[in-house]
PyMOL commands that place a pseudoatom at each C-alpha (Angstrom):
pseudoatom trace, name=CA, resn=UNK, resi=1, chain=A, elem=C, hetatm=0, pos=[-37.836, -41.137, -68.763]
pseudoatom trace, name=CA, resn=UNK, resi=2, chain=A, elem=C, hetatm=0, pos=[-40.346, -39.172, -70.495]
pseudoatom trace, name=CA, resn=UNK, resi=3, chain=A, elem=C, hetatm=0, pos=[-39.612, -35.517, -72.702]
pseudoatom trace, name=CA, resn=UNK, resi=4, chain=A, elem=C, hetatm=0, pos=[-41.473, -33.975, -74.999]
pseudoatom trace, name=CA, resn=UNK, resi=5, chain=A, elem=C, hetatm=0, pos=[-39.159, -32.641, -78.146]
pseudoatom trace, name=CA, resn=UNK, resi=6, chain=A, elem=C, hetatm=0, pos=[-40.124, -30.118, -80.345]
pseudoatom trace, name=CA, resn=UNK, resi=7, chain=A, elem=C, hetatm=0, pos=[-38.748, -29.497, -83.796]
pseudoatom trace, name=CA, resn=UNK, resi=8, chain=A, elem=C, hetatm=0, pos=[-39.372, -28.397, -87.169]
pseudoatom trace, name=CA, resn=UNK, resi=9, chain=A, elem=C, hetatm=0, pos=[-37.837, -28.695, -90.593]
pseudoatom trace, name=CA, resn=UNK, resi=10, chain=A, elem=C, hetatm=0, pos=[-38.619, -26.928, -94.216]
pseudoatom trace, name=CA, resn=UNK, resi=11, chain=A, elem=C, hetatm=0, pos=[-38.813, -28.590, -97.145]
pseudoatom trace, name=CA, resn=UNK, resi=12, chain=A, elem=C, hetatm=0, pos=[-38.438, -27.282, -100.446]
pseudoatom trace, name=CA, resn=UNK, resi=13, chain=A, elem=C, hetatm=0, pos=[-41.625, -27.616, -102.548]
pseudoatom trace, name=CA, resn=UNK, resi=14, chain=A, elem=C, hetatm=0, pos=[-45.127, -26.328, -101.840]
pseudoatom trace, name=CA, resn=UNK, resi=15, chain=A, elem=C, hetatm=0, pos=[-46.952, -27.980, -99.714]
pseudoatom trace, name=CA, resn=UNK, resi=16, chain=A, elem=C, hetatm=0, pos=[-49.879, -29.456, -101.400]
pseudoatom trace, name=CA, resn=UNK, resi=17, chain=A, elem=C, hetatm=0, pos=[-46.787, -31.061, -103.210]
pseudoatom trace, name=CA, resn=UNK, resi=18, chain=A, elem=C, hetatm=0, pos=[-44.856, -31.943, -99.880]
pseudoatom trace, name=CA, resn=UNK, resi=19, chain=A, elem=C, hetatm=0, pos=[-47.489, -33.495, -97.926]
pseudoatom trace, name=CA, resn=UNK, resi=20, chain=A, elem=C, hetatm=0, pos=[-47.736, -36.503, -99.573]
pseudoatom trace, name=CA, resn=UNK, resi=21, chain=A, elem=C, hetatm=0, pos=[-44.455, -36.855, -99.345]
pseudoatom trace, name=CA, resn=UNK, resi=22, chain=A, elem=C, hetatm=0, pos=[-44.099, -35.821, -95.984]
pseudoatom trace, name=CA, resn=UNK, resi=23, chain=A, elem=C, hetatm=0, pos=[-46.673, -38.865, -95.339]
pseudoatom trace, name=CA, resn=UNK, resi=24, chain=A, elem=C, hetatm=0, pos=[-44.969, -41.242, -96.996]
pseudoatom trace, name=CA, resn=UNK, resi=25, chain=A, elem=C, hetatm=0, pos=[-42.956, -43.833, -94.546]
pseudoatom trace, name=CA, resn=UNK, resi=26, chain=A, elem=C, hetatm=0, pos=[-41.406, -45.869, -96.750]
pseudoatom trace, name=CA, resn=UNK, resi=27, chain=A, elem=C, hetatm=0, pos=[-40.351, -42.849, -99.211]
pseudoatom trace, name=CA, resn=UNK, resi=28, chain=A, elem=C, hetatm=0, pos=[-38.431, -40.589, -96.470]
pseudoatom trace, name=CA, resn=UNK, resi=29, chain=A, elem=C, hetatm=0, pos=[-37.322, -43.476, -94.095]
pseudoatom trace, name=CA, resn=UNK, resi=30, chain=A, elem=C, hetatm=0, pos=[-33.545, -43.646, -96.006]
pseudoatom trace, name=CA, resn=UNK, resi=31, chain=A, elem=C, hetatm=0, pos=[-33.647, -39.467, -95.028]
pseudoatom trace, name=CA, resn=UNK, resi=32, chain=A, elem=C, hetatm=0, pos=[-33.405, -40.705, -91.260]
pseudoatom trace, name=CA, resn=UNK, resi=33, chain=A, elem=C, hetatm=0, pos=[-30.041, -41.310, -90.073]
pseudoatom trace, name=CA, resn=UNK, resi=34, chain=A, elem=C, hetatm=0, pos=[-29.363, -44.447, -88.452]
pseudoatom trace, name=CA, resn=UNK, resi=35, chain=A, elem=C, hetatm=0, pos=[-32.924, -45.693, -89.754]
pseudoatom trace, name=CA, resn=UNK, resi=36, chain=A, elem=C, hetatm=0, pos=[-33.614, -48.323, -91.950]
pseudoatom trace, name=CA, resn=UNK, resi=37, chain=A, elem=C, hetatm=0, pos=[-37.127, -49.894, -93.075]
pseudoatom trace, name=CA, resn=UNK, resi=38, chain=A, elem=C, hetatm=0, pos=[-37.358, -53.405, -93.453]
pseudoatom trace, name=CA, resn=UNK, resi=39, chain=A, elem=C, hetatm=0, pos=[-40.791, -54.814, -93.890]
pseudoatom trace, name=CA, resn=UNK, resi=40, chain=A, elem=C, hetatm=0, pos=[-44.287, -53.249, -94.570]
pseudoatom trace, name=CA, resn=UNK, resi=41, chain=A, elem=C, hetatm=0, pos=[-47.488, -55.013, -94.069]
pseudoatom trace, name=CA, resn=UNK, resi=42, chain=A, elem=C, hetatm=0, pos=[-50.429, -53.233, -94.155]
pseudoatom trace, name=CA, resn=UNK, resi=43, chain=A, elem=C, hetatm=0, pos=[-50.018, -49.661, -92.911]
pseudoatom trace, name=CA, resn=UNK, resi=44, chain=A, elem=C, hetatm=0, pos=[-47.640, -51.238, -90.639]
pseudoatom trace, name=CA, resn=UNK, resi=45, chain=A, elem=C, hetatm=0, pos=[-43.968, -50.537, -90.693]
pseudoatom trace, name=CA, resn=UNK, resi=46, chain=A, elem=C, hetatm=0, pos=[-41.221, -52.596, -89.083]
pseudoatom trace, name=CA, resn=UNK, resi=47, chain=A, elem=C, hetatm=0, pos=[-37.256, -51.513, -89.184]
pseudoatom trace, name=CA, resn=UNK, resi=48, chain=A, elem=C, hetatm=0, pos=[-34.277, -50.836, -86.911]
pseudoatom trace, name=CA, resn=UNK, resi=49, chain=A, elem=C, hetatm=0, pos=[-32.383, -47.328, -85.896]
pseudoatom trace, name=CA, resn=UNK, resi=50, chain=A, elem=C, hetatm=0, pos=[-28.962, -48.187, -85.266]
pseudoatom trace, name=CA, resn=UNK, resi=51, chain=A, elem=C, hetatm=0, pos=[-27.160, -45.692, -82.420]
pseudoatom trace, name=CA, resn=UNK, resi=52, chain=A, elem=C, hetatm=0, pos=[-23.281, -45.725, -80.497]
pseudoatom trace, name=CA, resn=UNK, resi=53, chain=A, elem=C, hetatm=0, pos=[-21.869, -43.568, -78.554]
pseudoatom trace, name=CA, resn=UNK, resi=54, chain=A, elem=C, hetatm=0, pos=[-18.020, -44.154, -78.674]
pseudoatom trace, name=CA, resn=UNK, resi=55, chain=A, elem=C, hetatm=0, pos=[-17.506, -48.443, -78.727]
pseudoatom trace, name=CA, resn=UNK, resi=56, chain=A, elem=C, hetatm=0, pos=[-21.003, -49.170, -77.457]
pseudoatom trace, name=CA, resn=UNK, resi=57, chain=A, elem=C, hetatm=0, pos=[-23.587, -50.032, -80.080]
pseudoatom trace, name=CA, resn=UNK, resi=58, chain=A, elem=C, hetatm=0, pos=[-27.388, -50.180, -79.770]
pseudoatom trace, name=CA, resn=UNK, resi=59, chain=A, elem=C, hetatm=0, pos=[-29.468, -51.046, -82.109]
pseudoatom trace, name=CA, resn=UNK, resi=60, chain=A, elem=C, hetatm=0, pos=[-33.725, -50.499, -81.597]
pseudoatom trace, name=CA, resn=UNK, resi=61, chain=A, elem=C, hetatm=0, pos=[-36.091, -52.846, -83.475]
pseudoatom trace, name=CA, resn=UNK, resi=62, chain=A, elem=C, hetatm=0, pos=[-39.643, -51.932, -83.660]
pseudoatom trace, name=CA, resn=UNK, resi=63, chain=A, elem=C, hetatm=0, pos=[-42.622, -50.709, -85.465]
pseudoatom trace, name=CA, resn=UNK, resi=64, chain=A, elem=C, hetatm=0, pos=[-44.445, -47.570, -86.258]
pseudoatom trace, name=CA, resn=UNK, resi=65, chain=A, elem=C, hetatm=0, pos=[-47.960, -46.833, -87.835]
pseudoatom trace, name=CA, resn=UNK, resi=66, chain=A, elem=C, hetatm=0, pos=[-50.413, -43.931, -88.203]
pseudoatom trace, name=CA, resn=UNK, resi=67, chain=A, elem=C, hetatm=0, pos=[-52.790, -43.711, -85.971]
pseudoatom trace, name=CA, resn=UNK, resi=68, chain=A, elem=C, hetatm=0, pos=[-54.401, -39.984, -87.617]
pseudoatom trace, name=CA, resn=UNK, resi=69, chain=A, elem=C, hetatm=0, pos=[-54.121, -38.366, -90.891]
pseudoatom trace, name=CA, resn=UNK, resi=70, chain=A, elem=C, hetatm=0, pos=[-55.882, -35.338, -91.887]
pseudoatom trace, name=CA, resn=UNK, resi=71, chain=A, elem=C, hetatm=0, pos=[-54.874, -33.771, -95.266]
pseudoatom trace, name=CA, resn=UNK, resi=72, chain=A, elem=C, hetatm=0, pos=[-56.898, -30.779, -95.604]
pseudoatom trace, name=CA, resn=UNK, resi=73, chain=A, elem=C, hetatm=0, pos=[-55.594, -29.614, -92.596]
pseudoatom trace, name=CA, resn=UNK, resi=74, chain=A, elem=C, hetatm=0, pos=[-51.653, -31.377, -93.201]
pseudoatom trace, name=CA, resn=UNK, resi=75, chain=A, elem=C, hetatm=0, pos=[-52.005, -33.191, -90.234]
pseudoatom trace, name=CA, resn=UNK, resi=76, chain=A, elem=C, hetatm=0, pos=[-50.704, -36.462, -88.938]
pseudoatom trace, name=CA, resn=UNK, resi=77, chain=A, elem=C, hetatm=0, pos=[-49.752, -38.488, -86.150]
pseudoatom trace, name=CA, resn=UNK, resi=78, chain=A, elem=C, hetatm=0, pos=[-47.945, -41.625, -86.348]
pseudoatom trace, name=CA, resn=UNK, resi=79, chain=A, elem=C, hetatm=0, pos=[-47.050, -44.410, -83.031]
pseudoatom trace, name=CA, resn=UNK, resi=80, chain=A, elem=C, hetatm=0, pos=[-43.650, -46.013, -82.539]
pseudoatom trace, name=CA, resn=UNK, resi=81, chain=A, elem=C, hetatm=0, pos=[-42.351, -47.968, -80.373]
pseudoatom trace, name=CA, resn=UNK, resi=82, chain=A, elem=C, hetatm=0, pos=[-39.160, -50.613, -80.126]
pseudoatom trace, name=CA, resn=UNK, resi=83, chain=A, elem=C, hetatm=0, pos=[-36.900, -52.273, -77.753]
pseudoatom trace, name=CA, resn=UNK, resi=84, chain=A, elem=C, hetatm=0, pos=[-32.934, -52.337, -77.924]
pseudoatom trace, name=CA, resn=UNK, resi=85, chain=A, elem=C, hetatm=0, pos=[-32.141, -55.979, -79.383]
pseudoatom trace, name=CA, resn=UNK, resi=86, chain=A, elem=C, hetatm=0, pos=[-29.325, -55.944, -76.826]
pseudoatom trace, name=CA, resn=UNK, resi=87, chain=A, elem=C, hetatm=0, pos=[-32.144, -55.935, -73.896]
pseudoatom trace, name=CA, resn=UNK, resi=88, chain=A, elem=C, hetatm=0, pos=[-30.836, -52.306, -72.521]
pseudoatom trace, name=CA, resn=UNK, resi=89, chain=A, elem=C, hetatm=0, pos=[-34.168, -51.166, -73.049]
pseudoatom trace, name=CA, resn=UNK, resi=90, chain=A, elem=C, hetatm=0, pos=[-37.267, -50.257, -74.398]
pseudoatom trace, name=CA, resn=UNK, resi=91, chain=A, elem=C, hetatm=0, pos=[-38.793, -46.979, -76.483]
pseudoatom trace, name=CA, resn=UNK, resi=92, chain=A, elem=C, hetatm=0, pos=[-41.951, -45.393, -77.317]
pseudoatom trace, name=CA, resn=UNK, resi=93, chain=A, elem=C, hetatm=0, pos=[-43.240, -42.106, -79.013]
pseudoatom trace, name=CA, resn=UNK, resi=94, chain=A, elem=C, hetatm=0, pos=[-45.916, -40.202, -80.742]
pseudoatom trace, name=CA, resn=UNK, resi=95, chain=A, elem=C, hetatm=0, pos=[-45.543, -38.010, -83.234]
pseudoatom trace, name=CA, resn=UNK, resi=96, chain=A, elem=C, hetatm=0, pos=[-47.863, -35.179, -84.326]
pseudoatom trace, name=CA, resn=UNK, resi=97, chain=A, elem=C, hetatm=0, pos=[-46.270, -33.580, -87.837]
pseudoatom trace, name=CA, resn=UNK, resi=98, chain=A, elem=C, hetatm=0, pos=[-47.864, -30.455, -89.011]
pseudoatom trace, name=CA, resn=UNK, resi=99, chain=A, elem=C, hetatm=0, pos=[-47.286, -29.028, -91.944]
pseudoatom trace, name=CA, resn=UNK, resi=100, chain=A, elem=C, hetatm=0, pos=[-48.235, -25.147, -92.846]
pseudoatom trace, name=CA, resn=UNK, resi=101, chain=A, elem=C, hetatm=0, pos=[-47.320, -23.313, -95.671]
pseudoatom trace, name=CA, resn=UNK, resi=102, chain=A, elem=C, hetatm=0, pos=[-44.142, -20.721, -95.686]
pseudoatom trace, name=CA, resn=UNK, resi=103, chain=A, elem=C, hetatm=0, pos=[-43.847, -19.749, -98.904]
pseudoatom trace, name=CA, resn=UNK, resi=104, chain=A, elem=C, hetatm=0, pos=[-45.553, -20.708, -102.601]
pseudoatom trace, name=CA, resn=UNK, resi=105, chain=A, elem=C, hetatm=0, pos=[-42.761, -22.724, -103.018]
pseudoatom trace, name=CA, resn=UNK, resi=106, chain=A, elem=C, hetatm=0, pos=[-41.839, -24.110, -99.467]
pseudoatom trace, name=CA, resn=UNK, resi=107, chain=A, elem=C, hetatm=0, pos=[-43.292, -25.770, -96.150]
pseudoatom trace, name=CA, resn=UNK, resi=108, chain=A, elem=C, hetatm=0, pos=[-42.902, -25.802, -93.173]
pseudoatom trace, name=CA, resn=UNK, resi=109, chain=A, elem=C, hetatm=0, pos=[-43.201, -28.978, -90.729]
pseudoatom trace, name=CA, resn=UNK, resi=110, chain=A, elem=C, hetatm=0, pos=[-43.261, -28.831, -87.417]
pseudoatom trace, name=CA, resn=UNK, resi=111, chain=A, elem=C, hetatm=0, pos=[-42.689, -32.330, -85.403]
pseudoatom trace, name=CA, resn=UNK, resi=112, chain=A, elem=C, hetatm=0, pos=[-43.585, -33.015, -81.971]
pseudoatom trace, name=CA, resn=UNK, resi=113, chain=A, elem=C, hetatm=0, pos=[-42.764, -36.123, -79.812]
pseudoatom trace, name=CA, resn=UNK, resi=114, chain=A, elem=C, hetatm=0, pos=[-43.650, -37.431, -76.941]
pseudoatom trace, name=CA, resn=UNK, resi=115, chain=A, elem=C, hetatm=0, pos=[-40.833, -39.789, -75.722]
pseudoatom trace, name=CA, resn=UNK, resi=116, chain=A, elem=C, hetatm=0, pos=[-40.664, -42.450, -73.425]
pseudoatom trace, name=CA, resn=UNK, resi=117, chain=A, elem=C, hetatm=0, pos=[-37.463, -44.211, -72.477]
pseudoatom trace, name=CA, resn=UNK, resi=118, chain=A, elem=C, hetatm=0, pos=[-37.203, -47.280, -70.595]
pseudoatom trace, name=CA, resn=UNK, resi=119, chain=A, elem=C, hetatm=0, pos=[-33.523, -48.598, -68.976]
pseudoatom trace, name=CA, resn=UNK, resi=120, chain=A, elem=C, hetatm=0, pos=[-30.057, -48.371, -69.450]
pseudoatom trace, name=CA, resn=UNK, resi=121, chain=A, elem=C, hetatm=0, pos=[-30.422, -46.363, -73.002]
pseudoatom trace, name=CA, resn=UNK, resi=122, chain=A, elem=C, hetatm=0, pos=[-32.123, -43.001, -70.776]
pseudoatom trace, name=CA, resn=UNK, resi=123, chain=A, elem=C, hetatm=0, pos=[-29.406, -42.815, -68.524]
pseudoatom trace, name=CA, resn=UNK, resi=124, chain=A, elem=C, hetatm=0, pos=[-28.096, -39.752, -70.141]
pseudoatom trace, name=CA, resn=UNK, resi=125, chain=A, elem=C, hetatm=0, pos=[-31.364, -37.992, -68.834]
pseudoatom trace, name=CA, resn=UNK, resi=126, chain=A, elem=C, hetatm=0, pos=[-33.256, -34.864, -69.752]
pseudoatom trace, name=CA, resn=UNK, resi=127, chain=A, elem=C, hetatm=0, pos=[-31.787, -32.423, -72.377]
pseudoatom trace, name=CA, resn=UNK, resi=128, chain=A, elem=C, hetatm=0, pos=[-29.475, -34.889, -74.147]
pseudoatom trace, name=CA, resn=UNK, resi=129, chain=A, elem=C, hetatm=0, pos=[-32.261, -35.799, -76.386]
pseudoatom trace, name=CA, resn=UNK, resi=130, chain=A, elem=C, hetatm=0, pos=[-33.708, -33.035, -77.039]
pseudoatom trace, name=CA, resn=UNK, resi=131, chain=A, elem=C, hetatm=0, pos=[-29.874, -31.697, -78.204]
pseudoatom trace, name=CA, resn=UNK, resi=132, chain=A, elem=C, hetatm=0, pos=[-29.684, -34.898, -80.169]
pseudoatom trace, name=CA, resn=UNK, resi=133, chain=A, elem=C, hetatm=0, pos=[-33.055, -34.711, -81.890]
pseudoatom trace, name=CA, resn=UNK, resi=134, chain=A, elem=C, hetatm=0, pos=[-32.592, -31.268, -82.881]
pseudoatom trace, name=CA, resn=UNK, resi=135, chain=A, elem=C, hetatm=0, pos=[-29.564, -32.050, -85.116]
pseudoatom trace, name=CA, resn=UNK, resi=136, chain=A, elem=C, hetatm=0, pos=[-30.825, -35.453, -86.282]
pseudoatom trace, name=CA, resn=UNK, resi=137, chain=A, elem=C, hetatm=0, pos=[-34.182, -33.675, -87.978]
pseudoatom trace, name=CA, resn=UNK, resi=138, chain=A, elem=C, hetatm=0, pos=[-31.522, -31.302, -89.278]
pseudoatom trace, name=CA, resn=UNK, resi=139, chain=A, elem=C, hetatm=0, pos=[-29.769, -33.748, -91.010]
pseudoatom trace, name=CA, resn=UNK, resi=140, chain=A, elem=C, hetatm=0, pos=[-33.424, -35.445, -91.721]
pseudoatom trace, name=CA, resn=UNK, resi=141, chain=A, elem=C, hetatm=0, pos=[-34.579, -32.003, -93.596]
pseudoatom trace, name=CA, resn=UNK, resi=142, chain=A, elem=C, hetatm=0, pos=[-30.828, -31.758, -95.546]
pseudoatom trace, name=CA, resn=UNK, resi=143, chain=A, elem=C, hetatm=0, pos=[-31.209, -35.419, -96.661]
pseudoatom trace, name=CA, resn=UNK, resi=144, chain=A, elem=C, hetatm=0, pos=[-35.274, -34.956, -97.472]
pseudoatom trace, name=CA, resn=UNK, resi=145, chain=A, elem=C, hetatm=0, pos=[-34.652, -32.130, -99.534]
pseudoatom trace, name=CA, resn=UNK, resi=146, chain=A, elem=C, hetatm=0, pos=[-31.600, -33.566, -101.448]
pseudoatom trace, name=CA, resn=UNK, resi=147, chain=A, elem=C, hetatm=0, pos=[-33.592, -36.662, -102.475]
pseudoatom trace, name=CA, resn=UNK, resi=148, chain=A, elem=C, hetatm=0, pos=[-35.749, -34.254, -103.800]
pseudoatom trace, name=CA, resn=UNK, resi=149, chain=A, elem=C, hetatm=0, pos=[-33.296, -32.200, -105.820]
pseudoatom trace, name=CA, resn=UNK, resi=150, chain=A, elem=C, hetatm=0, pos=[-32.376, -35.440, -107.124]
pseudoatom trace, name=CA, resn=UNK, resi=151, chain=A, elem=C, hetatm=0, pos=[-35.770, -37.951, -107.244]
pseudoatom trace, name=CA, resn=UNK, resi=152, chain=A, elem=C, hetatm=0, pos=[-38.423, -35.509, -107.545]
pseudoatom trace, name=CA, resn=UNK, resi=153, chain=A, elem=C, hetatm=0, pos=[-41.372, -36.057, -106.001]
pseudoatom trace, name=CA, resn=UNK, resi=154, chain=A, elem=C, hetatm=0, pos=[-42.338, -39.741, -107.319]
pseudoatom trace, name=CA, resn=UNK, resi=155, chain=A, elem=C, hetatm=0, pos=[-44.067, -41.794, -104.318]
pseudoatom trace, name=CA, resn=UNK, resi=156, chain=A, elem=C, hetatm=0, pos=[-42.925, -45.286, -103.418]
pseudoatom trace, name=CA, resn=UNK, resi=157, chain=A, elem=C, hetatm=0, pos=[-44.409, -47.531, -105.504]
pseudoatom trace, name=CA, resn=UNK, resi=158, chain=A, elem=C, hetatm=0, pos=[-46.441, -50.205, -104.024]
pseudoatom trace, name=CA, resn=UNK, resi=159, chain=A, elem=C, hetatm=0, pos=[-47.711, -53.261, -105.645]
pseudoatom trace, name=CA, resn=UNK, resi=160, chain=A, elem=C, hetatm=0, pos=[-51.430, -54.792, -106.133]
pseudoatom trace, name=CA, resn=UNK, resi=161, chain=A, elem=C, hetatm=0, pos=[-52.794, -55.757, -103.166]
pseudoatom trace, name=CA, resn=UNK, resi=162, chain=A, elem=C, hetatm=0, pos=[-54.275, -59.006, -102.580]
pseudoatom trace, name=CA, resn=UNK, resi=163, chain=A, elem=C, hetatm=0, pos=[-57.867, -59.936, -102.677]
pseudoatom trace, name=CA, resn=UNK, resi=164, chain=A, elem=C, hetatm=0, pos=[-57.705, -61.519, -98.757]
pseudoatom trace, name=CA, resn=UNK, resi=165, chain=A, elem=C, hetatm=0, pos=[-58.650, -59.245, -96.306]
pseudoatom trace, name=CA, resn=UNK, resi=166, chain=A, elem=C, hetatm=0, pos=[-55.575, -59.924, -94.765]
pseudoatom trace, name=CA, resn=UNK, resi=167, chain=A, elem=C, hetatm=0, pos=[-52.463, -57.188, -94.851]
pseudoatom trace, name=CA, resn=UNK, resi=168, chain=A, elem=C, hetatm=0, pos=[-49.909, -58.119, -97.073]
pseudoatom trace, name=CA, resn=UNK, resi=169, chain=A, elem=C, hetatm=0, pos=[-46.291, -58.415, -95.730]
pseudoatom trace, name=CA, resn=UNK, resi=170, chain=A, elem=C, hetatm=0, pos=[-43.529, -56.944, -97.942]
pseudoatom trace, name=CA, resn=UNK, resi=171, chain=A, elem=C, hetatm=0, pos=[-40.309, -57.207, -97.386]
pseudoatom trace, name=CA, resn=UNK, resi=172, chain=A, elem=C, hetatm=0, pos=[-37.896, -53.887, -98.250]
pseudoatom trace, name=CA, resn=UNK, resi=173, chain=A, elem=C, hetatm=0, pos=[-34.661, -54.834, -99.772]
pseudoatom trace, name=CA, resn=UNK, resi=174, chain=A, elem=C, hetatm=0, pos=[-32.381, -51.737, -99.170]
pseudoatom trace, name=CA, resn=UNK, resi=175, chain=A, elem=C, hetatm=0, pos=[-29.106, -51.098, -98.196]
pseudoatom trace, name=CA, resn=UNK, resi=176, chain=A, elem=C, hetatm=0, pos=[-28.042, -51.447, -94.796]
pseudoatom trace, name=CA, resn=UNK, resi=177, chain=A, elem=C, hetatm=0, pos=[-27.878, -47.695, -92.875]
pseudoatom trace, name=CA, resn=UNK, resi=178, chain=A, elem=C, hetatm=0, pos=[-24.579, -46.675, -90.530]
pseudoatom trace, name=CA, resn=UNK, resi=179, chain=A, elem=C, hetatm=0, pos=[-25.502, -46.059, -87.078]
pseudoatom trace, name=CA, resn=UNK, resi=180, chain=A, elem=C, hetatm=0, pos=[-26.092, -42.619, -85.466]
pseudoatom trace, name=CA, resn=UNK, resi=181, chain=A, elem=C, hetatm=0, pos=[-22.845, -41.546, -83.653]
pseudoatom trace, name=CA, resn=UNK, resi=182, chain=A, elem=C, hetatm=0, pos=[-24.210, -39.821, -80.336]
pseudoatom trace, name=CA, resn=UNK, resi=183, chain=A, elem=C, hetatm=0, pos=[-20.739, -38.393, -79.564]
pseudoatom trace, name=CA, resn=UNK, resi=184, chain=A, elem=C, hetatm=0, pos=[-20.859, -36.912, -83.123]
pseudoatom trace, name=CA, resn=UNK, resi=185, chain=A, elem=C, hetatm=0, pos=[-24.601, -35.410, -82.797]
pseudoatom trace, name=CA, resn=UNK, resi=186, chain=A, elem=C, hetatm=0, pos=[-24.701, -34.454, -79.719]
pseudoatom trace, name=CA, resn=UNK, resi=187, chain=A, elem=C, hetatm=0, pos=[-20.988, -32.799, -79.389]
pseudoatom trace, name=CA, resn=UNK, resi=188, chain=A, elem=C, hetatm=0, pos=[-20.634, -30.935, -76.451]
pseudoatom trace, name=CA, resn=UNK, resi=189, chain=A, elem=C, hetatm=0, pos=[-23.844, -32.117, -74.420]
pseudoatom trace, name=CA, resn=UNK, resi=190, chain=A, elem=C, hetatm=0, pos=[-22.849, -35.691, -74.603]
pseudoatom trace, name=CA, resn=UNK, resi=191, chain=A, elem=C, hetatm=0, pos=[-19.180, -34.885, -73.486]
pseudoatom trace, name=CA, resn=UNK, resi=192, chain=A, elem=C, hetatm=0, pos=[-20.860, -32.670, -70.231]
pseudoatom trace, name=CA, resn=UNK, resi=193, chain=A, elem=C, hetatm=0, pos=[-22.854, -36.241, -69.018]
pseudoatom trace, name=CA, resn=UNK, resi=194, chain=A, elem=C, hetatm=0, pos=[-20.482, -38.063, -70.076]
pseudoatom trace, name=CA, resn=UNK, resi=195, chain=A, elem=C, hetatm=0, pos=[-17.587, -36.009, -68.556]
pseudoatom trace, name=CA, resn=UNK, resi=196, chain=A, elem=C, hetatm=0, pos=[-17.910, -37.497, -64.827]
pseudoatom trace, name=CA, resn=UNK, resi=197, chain=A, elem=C, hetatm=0, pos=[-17.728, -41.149, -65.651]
pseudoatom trace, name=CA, resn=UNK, resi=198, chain=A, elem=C, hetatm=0, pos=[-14.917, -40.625, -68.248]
pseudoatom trace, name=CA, resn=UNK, resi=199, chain=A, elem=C, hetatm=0, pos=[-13.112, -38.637, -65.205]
pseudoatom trace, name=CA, resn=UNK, resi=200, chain=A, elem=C, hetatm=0, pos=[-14.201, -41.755, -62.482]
pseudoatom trace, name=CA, resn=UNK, resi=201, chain=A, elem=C, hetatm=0, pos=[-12.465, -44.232, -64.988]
pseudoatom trace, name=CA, resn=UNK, resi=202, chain=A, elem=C, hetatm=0, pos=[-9.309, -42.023, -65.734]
pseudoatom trace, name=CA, resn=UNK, resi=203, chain=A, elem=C, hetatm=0, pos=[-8.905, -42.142, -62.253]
pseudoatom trace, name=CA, resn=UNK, resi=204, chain=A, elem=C, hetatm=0, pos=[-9.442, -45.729, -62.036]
pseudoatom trace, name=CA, resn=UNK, resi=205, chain=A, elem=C, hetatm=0, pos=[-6.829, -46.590, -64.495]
pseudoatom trace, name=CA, resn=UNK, resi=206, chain=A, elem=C, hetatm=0, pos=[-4.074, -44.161, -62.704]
pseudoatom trace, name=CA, resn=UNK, resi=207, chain=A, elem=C, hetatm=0, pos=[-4.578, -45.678, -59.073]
pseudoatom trace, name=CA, resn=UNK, resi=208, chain=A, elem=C, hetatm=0, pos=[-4.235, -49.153, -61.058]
pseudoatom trace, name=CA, resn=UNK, resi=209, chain=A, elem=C, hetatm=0, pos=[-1.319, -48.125, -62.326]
pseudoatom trace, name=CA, resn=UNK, resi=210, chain=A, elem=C, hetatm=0, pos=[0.657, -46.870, -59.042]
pseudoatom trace, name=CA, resn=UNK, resi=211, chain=A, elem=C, hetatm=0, pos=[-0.963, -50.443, -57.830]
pseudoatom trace, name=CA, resn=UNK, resi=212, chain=A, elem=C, hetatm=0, pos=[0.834, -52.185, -60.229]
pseudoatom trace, name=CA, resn=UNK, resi=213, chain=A, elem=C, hetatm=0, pos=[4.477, -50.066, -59.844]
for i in range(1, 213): cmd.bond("trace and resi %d" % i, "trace and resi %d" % (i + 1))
show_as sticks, trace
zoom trace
């Protein structure tokens, strides 16, 4: 499955003070929910995003690094891509972030991915995701600018690097994230797919039943 998704988010500085912010992995990966960095090496990043809908748990391990960066023009894209550890299947996306000013003391980002799903984890189609994405930057921009209310704008600090020409692998000790609750995000367009089979296995259960009696 391949969608595009389109969103955008405001954060609440101005922007020549957002953008590096807004460019920092490592800094606003916590702001993700269901995301949680656990290695860097180089300009490399490796973590997991953690999803369920109702009792069934993914969890996606993979990778993402920026392929583009253009600061005058608050520009970047970065690639992604990661597999469910449960072998249900497989993700990719890249994302162009562009950031414009909205007010002296505000900016605006807007995010766009292009996202392709592989196996059992796309069978909820078109339009799910693009439902779920749009509340998930929400709560991304709420978290973002409430780290900011309370952490200011420090960047992550990063240590010495080696003289090798070789990246250096660091591992990210943080606290382990909750998973994203699809039924919970997505609300009513999750129920609508997920309607028919929950309907199919009602039924199920009641024709087992008069089996049984």
């Amino acid at each position: 499955m391949a969608e595009q998704l389109i969103n955008e988010f405001t954060v609440n500085r101005p922007i020549d003070e957002a953008w590096p912010l807004i460019t920092d992995l490592e800094r606003i990966a916590p702001c993700l929910p269901g995301a949680e960095l656990q290695e860097v090496e180089g300009e490399t990043y490796r973590g997991v995003v953690k999803v369920k809908l109702g009792a069934i748990s993914s969890q996606f391990k993979g990778e993402a690094h920026t392929v583009e960066r253009d600061d005058e023009n608050y520009r970047v894209v970065i690639k992604g891509s990661g597999r469910d550890t449960g072998g249900r299947g497989n993700a990719s996306a890249e994302i162009t972030a562009q950031a414009e000013e909205l007010s002296p003391t505000s900016a605006r980002v807007v995010v766009t991915t292009d996202l392709h799903i592989t196996g059992k984890v796309a069978q909820f189609g078109r339009g799910i995701m693009g439902d779920v994405s749009a509340k998930l930057m929400e709560q991304f921009a709420d978290n973002l600018n409430e780290m900011l209310d309370q952490q200011g704008l420090a960047t992550a600090s990063t240590e010495i690097p080696d003289s090798s020409d070789e990246p250096q692998l660091r591992k990210i000790d943080g606290p382990a994230t909750e998973p994203i609750d699809l039924m919970e995000v997505g609300g009513s367009s999750i129920l609508k797919r997920a309607a028919p089979a929950m309907l199919a296995l009602l039924l199920l259960m009641l024709l087992l039943r008069r089996r049984r009696s």
